[in-house]
Steps between C-alpha positions, in 0.01 A plus 500: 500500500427526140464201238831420294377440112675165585624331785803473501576780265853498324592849379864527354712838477732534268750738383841607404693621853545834544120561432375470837273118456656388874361843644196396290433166650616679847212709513260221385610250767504703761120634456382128407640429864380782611144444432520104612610289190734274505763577243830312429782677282767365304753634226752451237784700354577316144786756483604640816598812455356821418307488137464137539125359523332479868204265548305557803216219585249586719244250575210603753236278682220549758567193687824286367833583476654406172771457345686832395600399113229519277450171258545545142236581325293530850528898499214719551617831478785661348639801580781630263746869532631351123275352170795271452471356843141473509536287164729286681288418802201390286719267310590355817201558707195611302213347452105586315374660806880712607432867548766712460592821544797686306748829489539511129778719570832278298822406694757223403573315806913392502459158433375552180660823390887295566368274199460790272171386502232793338216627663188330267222783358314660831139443317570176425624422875130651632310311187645189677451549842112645447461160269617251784314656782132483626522884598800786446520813677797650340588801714721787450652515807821624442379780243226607839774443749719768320217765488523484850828567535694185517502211261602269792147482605372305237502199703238709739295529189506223416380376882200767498394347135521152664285536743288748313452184241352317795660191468643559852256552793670831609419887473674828582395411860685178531803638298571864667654360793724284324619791285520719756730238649711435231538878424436675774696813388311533193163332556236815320752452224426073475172516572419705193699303323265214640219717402575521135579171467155423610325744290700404201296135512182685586489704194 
């Protein structure tokens, strides 16, 4: 079993839903468990509905089990589909040493388009996040995802540049079964979406 960067490690996912972050969190879950960890998950729908904001917490441990919600400002990696999002979570859960890892691709969530609320500059959004963490990947995945074919795999992107990072103690071993699992009818098509998401950290 591989060394967590921290024990236990608190990795949040966050997103607007519709873009997949529950199938993201699936797939990390299941291969943490997979390869021994011990890995609670809990979530939160601030709007529940579709286009509404979905927080996944995922906290993962080699020897305790924890509790699933993440402390405020306690987070150590942050995984965001939506700049706006990932600004939110490190307002709430960031701290100096927070990695995180963004789709700078913009979408309003619900909650915030019903208050005829704008969506704030794009460059200044990134600015912000790069300023208030340790270390930002920001990762294209949705742009990658439709090059292959279907924009909805930008969440599998977004997986393969995760563990490509290294922050998690996974590789394409530990994550083909899981894929293959979760889409078994379209698994060559996944796992090169895995693929890029790795090289796209790599480069």
């Amino acid at each position: 079993m591989k060394a967590l960067m921290k024990d236990p490690l608190s990795l949040i996912v966050i997103g607007v839903a519709g873009q997949g972050n529950v199938v993201t969190s699936y797939l990390i879950c299941n291969a943490l468990v997979r390869e021994g960890y011990m890995v609670t998950f809990g979530q939160s729908y601030p709007a529940q509905q579709r286009g509404g904001s979905v927080i996944n917490y995922i906290r993962v441990s080699r020897e305790i089990q924890t509790s699933p919600i993440v402390p405020e400002g306690r987070a150590d990696v942050i995984v965001a589909m939506e700049p706006v999002e990932a600004m939110r979570m490190l307002n709430q859960y960031g701290n100096p040493d927070v990695i995180t890892m963004v789709n700078p691709r913009p979408i309003q969530a619900i909650d915030t388009t019903g208050l005829g609320l704008k969506y704030p500059s794009l460059d200044k959004i990134m600015e912000d996040i790069r300023g208030l963490s340790a270390k930002t990947w920001v990762v294209n995945a949705t742009e990658e995802a439709q090059k292959l074919g279907n924009a909805i795999m930008a969440n599998v992107v977004l997986v393969g540049a995760l563990v490509g990072s290294g922050v998690l103690p996974l590789d394409r071993k530990s994550m083909e079964p899981v894929i293959a699992e979760r889409f078994p009818k379209a698994v060559e098509l996944n796992m090169r979406a895995f693929d890029r998401g790795v090289k796209l950290v790599k480069q």
